[in-house]
C-alpha positions as CSV (number, residue, x, y, z in Angstrom):
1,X,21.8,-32.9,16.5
2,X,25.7,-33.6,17.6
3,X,26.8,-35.2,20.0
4,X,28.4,-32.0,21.7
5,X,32.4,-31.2,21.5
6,X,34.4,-33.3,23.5
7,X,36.7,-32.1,26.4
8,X,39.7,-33.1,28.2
9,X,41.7,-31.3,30.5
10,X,45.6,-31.4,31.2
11,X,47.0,-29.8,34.4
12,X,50.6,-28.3,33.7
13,X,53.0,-27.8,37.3
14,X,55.0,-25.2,37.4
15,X,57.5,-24.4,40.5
16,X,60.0,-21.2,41.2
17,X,61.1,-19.9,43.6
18,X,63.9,-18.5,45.7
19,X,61.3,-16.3,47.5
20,X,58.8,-19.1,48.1
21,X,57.2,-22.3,46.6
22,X,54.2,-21.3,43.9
23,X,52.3,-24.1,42.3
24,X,50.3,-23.1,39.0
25,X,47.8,-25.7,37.8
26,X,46.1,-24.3,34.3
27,X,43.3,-25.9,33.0
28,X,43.0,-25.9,29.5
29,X,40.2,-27.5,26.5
30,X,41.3,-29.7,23.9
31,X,38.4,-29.1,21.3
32,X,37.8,-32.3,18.8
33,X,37.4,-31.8,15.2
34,X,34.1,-30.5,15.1
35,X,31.9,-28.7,12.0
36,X,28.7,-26.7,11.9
37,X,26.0,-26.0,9.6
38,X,26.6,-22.4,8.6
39,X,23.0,-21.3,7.2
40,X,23.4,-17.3,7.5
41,X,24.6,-14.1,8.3
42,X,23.1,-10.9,9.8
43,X,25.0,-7.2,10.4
44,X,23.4,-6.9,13.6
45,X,23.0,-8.9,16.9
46,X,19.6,-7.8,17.3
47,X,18.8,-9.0,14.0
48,X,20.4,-12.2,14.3
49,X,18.8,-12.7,18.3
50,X,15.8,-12.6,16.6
51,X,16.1,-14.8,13.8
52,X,17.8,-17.5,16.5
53,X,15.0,-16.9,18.6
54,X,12.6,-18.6,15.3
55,X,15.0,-20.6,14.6
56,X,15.4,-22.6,17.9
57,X,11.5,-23.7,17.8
58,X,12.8,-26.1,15.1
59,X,16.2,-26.4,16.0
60,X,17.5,-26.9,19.4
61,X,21.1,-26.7,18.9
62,X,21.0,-23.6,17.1
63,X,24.1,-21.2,17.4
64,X,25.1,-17.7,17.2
65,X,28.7,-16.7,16.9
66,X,30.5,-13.2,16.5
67,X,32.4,-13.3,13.2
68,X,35.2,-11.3,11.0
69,X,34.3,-8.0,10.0
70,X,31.2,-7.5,12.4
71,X,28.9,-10.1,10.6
72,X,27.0,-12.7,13.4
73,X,26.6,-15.9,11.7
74,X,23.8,-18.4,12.2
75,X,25.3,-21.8,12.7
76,X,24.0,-25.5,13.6
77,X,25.8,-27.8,15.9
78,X,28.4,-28.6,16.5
79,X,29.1,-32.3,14.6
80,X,31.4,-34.8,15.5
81,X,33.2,-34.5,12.2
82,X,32.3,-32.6,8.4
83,X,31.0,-35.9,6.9
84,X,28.2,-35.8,9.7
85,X,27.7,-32.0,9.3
86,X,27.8,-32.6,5.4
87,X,24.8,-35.6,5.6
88,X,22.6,-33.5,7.8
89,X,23.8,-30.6,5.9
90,X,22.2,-32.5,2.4
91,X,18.9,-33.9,4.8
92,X,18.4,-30.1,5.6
93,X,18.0,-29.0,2.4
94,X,16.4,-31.7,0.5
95,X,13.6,-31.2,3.1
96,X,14.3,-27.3,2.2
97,X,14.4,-26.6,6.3
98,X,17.4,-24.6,5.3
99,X,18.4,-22.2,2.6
100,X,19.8,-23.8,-0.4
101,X,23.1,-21.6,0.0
102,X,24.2,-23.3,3.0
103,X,27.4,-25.1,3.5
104,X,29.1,-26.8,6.1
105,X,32.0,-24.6,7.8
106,X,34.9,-25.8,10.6
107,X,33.9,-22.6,12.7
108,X,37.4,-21.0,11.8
109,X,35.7,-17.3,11.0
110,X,33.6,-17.7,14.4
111,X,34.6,-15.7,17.4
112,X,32.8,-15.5,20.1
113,X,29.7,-17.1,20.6
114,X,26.2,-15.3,22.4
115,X,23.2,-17.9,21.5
116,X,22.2,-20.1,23.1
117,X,22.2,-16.7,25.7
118,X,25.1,-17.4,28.2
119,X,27.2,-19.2,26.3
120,X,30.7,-18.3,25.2
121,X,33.4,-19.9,23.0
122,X,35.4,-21.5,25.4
123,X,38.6,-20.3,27.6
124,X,41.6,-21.2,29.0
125,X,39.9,-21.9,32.8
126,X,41.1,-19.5,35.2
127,X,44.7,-20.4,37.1
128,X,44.6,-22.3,40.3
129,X,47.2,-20.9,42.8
130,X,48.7,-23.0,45.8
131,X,49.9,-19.8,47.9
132,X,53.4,-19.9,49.0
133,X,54.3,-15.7,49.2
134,X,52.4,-12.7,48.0
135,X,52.9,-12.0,44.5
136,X,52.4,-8.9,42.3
137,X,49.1,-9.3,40.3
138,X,49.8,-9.4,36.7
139,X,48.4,-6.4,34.3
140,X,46.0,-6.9,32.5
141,X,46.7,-6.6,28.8
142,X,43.9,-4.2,27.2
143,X,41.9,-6.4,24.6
144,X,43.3,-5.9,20.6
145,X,41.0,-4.2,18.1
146,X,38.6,-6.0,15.5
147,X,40.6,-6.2,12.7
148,X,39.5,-3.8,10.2
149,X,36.8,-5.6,7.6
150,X,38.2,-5.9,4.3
151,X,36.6,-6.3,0.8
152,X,36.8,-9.8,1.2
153,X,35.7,-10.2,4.6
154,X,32.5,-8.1,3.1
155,X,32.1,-10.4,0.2
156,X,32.6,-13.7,1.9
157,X,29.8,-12.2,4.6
158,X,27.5,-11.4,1.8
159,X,27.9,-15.1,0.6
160,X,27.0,-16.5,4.0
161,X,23.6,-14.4,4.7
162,X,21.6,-16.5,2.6
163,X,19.1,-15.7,-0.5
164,X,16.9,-13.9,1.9
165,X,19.3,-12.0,3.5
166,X,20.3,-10.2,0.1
167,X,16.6,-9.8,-0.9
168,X,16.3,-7.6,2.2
169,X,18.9,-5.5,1.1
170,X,17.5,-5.6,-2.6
171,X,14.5,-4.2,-0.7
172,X,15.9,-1.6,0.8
173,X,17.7,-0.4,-2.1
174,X,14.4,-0.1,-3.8
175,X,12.8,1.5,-0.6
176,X,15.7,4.7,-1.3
177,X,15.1,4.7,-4.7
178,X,18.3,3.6,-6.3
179,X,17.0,-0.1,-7.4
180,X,14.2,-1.3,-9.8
181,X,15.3,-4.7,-10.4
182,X,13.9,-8.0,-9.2
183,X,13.9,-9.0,-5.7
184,X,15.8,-12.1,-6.3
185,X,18.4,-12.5,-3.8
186,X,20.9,-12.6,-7.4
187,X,23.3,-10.0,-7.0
188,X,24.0,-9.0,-10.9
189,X,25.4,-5.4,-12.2
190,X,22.2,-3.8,-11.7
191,X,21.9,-4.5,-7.8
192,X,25.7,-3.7,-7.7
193,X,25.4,-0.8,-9.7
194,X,22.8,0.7,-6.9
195,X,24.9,-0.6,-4.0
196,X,27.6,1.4,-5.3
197,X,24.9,4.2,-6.0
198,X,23.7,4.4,-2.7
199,X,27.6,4.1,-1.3
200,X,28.7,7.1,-3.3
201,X,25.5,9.5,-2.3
202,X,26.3,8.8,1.2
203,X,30.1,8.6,1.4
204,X,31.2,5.7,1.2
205,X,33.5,4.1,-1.4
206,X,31.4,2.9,-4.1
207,X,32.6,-0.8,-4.3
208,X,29.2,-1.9,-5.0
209,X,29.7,-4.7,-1.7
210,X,28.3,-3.8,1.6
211,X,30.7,-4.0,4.6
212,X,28.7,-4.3,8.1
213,X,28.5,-0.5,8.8
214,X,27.1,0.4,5.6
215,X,24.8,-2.0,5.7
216,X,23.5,-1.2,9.3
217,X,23.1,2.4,7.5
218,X,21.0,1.2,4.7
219,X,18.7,-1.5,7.2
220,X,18.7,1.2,9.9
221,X,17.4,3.9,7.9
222,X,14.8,1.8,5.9
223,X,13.4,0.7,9.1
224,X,13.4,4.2,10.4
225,X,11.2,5.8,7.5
226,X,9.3,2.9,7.6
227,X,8.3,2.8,11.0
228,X,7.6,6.4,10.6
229,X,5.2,6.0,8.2
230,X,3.6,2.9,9.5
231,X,3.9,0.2,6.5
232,X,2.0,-2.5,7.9
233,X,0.8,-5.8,6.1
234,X,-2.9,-6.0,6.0
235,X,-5.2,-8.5,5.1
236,X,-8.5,-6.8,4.5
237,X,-10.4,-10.0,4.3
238,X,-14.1,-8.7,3.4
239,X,-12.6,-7.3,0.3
240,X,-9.9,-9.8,-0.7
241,X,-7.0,-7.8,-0.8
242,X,-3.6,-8.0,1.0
243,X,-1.3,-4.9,1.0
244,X,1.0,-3.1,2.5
245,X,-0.6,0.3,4.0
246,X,0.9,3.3,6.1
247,X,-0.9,3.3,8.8
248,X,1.0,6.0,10.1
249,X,-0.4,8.3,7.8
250,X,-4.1,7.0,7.0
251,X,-6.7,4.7,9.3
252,X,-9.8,3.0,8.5
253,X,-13.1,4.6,7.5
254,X,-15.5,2.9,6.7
255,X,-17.3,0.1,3.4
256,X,-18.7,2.0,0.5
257,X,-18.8,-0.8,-1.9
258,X,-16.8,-1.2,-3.9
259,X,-14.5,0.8,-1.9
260,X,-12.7,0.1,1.3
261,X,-12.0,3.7,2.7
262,X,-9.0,5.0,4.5
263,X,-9.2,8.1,5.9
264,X,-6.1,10.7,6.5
265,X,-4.7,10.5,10.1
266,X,-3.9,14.1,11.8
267,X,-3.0,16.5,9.3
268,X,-1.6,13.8,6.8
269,X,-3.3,14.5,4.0
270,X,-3.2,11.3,2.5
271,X,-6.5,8.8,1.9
272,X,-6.5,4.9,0.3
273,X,-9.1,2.8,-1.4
274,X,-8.8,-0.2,-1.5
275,X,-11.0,-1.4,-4.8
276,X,-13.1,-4.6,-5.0
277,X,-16.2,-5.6,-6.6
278,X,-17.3,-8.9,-8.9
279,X,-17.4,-7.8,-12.9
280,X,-16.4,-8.4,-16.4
281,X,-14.8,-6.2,-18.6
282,X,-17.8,-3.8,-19.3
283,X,-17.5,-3.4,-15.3
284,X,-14.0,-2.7,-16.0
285,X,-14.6,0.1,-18.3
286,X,-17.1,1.8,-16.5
287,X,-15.4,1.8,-13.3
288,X,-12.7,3.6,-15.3
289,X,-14.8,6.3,-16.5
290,X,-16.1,6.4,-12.9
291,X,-12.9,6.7,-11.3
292,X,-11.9,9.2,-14.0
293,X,-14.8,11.5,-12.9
294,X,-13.5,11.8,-9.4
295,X,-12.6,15.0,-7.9
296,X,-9.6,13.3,-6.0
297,X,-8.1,12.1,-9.6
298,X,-6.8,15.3,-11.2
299,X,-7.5,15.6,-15.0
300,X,-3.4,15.8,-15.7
301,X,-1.7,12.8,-15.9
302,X,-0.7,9.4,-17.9
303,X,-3.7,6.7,-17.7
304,X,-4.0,3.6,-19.7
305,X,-6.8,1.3,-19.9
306,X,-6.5,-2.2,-21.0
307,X,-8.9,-5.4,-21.3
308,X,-6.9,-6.8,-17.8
309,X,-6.8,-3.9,-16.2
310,X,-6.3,0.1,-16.1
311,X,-4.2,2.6,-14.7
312,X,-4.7,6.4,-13.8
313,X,-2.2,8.9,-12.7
314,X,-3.6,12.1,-11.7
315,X,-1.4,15.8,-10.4
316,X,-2.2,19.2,-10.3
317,X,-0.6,21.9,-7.5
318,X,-2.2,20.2,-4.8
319,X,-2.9,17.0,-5.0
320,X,-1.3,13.4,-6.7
321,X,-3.0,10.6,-7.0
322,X,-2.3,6.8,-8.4
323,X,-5.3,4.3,-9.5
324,X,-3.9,0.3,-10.1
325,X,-6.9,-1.4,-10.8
326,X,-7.0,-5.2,-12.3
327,X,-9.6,-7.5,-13.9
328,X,-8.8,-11.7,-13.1
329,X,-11.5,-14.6,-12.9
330,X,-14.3,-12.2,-12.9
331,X,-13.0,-10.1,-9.7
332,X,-11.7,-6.4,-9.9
333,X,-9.4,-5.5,-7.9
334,X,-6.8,-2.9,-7.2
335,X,-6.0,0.4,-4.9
336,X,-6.2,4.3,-5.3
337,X,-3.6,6.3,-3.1
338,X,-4.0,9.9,-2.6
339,X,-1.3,12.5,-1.2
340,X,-0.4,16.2,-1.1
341,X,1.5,17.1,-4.1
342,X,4.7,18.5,-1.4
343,X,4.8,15.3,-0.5
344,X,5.5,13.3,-3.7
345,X,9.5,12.1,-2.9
346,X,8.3,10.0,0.5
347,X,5.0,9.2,-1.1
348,X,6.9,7.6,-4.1
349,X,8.0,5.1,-1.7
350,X,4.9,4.0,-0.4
351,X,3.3,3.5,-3.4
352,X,6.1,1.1,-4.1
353,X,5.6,-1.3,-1.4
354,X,2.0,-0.8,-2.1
355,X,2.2,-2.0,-5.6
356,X,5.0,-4.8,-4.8
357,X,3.0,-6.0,-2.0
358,X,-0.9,-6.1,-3.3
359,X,-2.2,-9.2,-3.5
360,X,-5.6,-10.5,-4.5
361,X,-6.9,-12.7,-1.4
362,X,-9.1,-15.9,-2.1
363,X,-11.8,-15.6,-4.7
364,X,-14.7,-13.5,-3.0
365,X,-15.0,-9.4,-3.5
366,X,-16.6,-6.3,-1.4
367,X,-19.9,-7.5,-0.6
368,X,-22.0,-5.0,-2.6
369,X,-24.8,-4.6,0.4
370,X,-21.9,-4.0,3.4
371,X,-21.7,-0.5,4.8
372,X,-24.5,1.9,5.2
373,X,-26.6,3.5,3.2
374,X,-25.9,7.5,2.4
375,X,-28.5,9.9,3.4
376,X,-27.8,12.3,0.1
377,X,-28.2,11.9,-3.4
378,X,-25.9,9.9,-5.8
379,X,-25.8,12.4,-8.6
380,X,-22.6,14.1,-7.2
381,X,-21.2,10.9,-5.5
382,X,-19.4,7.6,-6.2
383,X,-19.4,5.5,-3.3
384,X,-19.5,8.7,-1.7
385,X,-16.8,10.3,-3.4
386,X,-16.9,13.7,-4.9
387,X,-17.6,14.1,-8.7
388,X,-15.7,16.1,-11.2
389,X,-17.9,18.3,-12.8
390,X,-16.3,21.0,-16.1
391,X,-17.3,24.2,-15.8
392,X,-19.3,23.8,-18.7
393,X,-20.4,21.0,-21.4
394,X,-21.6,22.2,-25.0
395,X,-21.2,20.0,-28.6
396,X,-19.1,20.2,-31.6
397,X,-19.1,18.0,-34.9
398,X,-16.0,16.2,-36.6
399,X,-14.8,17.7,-39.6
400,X,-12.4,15.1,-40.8
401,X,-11.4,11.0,-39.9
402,X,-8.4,12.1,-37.6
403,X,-11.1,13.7,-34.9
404,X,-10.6,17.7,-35.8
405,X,-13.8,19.0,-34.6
406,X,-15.7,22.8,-35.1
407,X,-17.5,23.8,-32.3
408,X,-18.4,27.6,-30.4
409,X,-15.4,29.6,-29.3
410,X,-17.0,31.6,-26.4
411,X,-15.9,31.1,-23.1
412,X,-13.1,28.5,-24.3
413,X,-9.9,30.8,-23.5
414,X,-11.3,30.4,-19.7
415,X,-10.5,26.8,-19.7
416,X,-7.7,25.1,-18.2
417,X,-8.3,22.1,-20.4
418,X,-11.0,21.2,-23.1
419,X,-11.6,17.7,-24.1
420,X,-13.8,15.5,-26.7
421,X,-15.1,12.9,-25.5
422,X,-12.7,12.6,-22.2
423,X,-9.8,12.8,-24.8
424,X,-7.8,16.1,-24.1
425,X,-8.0,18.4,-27.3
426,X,-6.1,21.4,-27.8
427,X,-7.2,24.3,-29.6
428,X,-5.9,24.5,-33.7
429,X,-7.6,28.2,-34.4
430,X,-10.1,30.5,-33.1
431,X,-12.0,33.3,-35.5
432,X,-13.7,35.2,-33.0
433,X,-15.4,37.2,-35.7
434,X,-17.5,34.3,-36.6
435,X,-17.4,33.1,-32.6
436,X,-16.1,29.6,-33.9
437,X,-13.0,27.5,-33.0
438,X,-11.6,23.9,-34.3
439,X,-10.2,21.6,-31.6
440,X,-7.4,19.0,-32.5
441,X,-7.7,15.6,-29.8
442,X,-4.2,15.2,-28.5
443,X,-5.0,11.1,-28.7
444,X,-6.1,9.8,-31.6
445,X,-10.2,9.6,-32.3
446,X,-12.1,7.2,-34.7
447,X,-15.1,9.5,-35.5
448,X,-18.4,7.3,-36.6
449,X,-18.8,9.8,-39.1
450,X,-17.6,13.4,-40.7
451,X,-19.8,16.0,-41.5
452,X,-20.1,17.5,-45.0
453,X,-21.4,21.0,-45.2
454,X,-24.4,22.5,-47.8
455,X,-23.6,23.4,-51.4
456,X,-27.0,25.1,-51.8
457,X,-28.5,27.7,-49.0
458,X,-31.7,27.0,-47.7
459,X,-34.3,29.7,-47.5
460,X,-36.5,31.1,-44.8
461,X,-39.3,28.6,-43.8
462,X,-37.0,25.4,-44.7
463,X,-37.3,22.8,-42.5
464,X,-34.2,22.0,-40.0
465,X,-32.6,20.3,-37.0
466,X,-30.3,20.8,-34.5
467,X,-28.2,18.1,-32.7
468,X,-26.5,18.5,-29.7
469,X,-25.7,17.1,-26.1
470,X,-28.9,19.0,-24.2
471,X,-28.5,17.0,-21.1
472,X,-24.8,16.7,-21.0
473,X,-25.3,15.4,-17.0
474,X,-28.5,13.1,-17.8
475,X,-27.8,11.8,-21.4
476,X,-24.5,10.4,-23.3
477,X,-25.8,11.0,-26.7
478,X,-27.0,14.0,-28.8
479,X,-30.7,15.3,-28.5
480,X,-31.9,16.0,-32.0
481,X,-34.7,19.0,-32.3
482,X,-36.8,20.0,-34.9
483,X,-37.7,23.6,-36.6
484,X,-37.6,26.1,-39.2
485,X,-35.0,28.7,-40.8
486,X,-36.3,32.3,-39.6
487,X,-34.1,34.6,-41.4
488,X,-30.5,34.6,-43.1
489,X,-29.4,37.1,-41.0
490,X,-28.3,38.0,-37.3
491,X,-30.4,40.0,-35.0
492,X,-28.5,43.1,-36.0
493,X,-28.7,42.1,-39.9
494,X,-25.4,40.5,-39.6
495,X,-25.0,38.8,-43.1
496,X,-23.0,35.5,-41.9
497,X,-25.7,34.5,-39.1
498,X,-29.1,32.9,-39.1
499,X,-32.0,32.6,-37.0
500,X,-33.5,29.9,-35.8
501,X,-36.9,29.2,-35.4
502,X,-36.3,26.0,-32.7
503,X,-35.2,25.3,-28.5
504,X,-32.1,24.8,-27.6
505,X,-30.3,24.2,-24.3
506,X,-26.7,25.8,-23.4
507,X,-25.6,22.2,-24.1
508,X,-26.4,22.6,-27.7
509,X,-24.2,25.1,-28.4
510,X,-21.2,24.2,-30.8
511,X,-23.6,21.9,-32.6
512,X,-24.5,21.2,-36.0
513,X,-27.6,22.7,-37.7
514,X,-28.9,20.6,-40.9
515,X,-30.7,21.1,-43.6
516,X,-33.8,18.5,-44.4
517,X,-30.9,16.6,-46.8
518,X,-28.8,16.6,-43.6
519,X,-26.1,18.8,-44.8
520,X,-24.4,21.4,-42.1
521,X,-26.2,25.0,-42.7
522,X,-24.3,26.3,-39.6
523,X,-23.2,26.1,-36.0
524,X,-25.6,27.2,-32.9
525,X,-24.0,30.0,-31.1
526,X,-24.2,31.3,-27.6
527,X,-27.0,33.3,-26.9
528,X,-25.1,35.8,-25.2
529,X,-23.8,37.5,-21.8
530,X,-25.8,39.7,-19.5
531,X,-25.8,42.6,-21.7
532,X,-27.4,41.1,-24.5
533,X,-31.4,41.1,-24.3
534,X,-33.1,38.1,-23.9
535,X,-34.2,35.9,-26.6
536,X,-37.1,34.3,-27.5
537,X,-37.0,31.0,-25.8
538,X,-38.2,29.2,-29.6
539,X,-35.0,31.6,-31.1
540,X,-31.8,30.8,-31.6
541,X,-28.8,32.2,-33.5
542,X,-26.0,30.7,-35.8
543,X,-23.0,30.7,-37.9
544,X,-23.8,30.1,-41.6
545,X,-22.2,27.4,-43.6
546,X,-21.3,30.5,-46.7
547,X,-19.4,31.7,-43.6
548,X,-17.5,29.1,-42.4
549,X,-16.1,26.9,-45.6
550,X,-14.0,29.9,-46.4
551,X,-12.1,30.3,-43.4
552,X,-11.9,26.6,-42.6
553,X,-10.4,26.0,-45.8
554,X,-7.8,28.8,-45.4
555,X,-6.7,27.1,-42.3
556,X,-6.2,24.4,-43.0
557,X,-9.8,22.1,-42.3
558,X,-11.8,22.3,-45.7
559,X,-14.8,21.0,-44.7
560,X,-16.3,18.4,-47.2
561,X,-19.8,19.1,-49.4
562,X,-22.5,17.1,-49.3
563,X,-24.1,16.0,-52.5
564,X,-27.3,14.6,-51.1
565,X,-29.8,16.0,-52.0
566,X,-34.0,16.0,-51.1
567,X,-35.3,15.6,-47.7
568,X,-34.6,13.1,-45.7
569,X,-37.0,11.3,-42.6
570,X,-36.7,12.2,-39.1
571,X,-35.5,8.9,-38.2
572,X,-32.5,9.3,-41.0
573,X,-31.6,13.0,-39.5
574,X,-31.5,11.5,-36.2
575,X,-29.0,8.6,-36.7
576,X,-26.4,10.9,-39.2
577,X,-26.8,13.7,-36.5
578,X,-25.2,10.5,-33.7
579,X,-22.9,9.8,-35.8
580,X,-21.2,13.8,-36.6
581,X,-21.9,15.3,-33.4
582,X,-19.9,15.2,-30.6
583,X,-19.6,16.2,-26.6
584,X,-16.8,19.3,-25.5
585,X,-15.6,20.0,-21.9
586,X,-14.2,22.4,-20.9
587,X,-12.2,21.9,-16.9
588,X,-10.6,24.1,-14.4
């Protein structure tokens, strides 16, 4: 681009001698007033070699140069004078060939230059000698130190390496964990305030600038833990998605629509889907649920599901695991990342360039036919992925608007959690004289309706139902079966229970029994442990209403009375039994 720097060369005679006749000619360069381009700078020469070595595809005359306080600067030219440099400096970036930072510099701050490779600032030219006698060679003065880099000399470096050169260290603040700002390339208090962060944790004075040595630390340690784990860029076409992945720690599996599975690599422990499949929001919300059923997403954890999109968080002692999943143009879209729970601090990392790097990819998802088909049921499996199951799944039925809900007590004190309805629940009270217990949801619950409890006791031979979750694996809604009242008393004449003259399934217990008006009579029980003798399978046993209201009330749950009254069609019983009763899990 310039015309190159011109030269001339004066030759200086110099002549002693009482011992003999020495002639010295030195050659030395007259440079012109030249100027350069000055588009960046780098803290290392590898860094910069490489950036030159892009560079000179486009641009020939290219530079490098050594500068003040160990920076290499990235330079074009030279130019005749700084009104050339300064026209081709305003060409360059209205065409945006350069960054928009760059400025036109006289080269004072360059030292010595090593691109294009074999080329160095120029020298005095070496001393021509006409011999006359021998002469004692002259010592050789030992070269002065760098100066030491000063604030400033940091500061004006940081000012030459260019937008993207201080989004790369924005980057690798985040990478350590001391940045969540934007990566801008704008250095404001909150990227100073983590440059001075990461200074003071490892030593150095927290000035919140980077001199050259601390910021080869930073680069050179990032790159390290990086290349350790592998974060690669990948574009997984059939699916749409573009990521960064650690493919140090994971390698691909295999298409199970629509998941893209990685598998763990040695004894890594850690597994990726990548998500993508065509759907609307329903699709949304049922790959939610889905996702939320999986063994590999641990019940404990933040989640939070949106029209645009959902998010699950899932921990226990051995495993974590993070679900971004979003909905845009009819394509879902989004990434699950599994990891041993020891391994949480590096995996914490990851995950971030995962998230800042995911990127939907044209508008096509996971072909819904690719991959092959399983040679085992899908009961137990997602895309083959292991299902959550609870240990078990009874009923219960709400006892007032804010979701409070009376359901059996036995077995409950084994459970690690208990939900309703997939909303965790926590228990209010148990009376384990009547074998009951009231479950508060820890989010709140719109219940379709309350139940209200019988005024009036029905007497042996009335007609009844029972509603509860039969086929809590097969069915989402309450089975409602038909019979009689037996007796107003337990098997052992116990005065508070009742017996039933109707089939029920372990997935009934908890649930309401009505009356033919539809009022709560009582609450099916367990039917028992191994020592107890087996029932009838048309028998079952529960908790009367003249029982419960009492102690209810006393804690704090008075249940409402109904004042209906007659008998009401099979149909009616059916729909007020969907709307009161309601489904309890109990997990690990």
């Amino acid at each position: 681009m310039g015309s190159g720097i011109r030269r001339s060369l004066a030759a200086n005679v110099l002549r002693a001698g009482a011992l003999g006749l020495t002639l010295t000619v030195w050659a030395t360069t007259a440079m012109a007033e030249t100027s350069w381009v000055q588009i960046e700078a780098l803290p290392t020469r590898d860094q910069a070699e490489q950036r030159l070595r892009e560079l000179s595809t486009t641009f020939p005359d290219a530079a490098g140069f050594a500068m003040q306080g160990g920076w290499y600067g990235l330079a074009l030219g030279p130019y005749d004078t700084p009104e050339v440099a300064a026209e081709a400096l305003r060409q360059l970036r209205n065409a945006g060939s350069i960054p928009a930072d760059s400025y036109v510099s006289d080269g004072a701050r360059h030292q010595s230059q090593f691109w294009p490779v074999g080329t160095t600032t120029a020298q005095p030219a070496p001393a021509v000698t006409v011999p006359a006698a021998p002469a004692a060679p002259a010592p050789v003065a030992e070269p002065a130190p760098p100066p030491a880099e000063t604030l400033e000399d940091a500061r004006r470096a940081e000012e030459a390496m260019g937008r993207e050169g201080r989004m790369q260290i924005q980057e690798a603040l985040e990478w350590v964990g001391v940045y969540s700002g934007g990566v801008d390339g704008a250095f404001g208090k909150g990227t100073r305030a983590s440059i001075a962060a990461w200074q003071d944790s490892h030593g150095y004075e927290p000035t919140g600038v980077l001199k050259s040595t601390e910021l080869k630390s930073l680069l050179d340690t990032v790159a390290g833990e990086k290349s350790a784990l592998g974060i690669t860029s990948v574009e997984e076409t059939k699916a749409g998605i573009g990521i960064d992945l650690p493919l140090g720690l994971i390698e691909f599996d295999h298409y199970d629509p629509p998941f893209v599975h990685y598998r763990a690599k040695g004894n890594s422990g850690v597994k990726v889907l990548l998500i993508s499949e065509p759907g609307d929001q329903n699709t949304l919300y049922g790959l939610y649920d889905a996702m939320a059923s999986l063994e590999i997403v641990p019940t404990t954890g933040p989640r939070e599901r949106g029209k645009a999109g959902f998010s699950l968080v899932g921990e226990n002692a051995q495993i974590h695991s993070v679900t971004e999943v979003t909905l845009s143009k009819g394509l879902i879209k989004g990434f699950t990342l599994v990891y041993p729970a020891a391994d949480a601090p590096r995996m914490a990392r990851v995950l971030a360039a995962m998230k800042a790097s995911f990127k939907p990819l044209g508008d096509t998802a996971l072909d819904p036919t690719l991959g092959q088909p399983m040679a085992v049921g899908r009961s137990d499996l997602i895309a083959g992925l292991d299902v959550r199951h609870p240990e078990f799944a009874r009923s219960g039925l709400f006892l007032d608007a804010k979701g409070a809900v009376l359901t059996a007590a036995g077995g409950l004190e084994r459970c690690g959690k208990v939900t309703i309805e997939d909303v965790a629940a926590k228990i209010a009270f148990t009376d384990p004289r009547l074998g009951v217990a009231v479950l508060l949801p820890q989010d709140p619950i719109a219940p379709p309706a309350v139940a209200r409890f019988e005024t009036v006791a029905a007497g042996p031979g009335a007609p009844l139902a029972v509603a509860g979750f039969s086929y809590p694996e097969a069915m989402s809604a309450p089975v409602v079966s038909f019979g009689t009242l037996s007796d107003l008393t337990g098997l052992a004449g116990e005065p508070d229970r009742a017996r039933l003259a109707v089939h029920t399934l372990p997935g009934d217990v908890g649930g309401p029994v009505l009356d033919g008006a539809g009022a709560v009579l009582g609450v099916v029980l367990p039917r028992g442990g191994a020592d107890t003798k087996l029932l009838p399978p048309d028998m079952t046993v529960a908790v009367q209403t003249a029982a419960l209201v009492p102690v209810l009330a006393e804690k704090g749950f008075a249940p409402l009375a109904a004042d209906a009254e007659g008998t009401l069609a099979a149909e009616d019983i059916s729909a007020l039994a969907q709307g009161i009763t309601t489904q309890i899990a109990c997990w690990k």
